[in-house]
C-alpha angles and dihedrals in degrees: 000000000000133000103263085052096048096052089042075051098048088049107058084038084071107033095102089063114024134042109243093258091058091039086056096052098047088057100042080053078051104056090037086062110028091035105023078232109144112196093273095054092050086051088056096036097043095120099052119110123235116230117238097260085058096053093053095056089061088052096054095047085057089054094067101035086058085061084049092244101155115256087233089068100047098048087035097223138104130186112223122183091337086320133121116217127180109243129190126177081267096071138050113263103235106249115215085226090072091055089087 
């Protein structure tokens, strides 16, 4: 599968439970942490095809955010004023509303 069909892919995964915006931004947090890939990268690689371990692991991130667990928790990172911190259920998820 490439890139532009994963993330058409990721997207429809999640439409029961988040509106498209939302949906986009979870998998761009995604493919910066699975694939080291920002927005511009997966502009210039959206033709490469994922192998299939890495497909998997998409998968496997899908899996968890269908049963609403944070995507925070289940890559187990969370970015806070520019910063990334290390998060686990037994921690709050920094909240950008508390950046101010």
């Amino acid at each position: 599968m490439k890139l532009q069909e994963l993330s058409a892919y990721f997207n429809q995964s999640l439409i029961d439970l988040y509106d498209t915006e939302e949906a986009q931004a979870i998998f761009f947090i995604t493919i910066d942490s699975l694939l080291n890939y920002n927005r511009s990268a997966f502009l210039l690689n959206k033709e490469r095809m994922l192998t299939d371990a890495e497909f998997a692991d998409f998968e496997k991130v899908l899996s968890f955010l269908k049963i609403g667990k944070p995507i925070q928790y289940i890559l187990e990172e969370a970015y806070f004023y520019g910063l990334k911190f290390k998060v686990n259920e037994a921690v709050l998820i920094p909240r950008p509303e508390t950046e101010e």
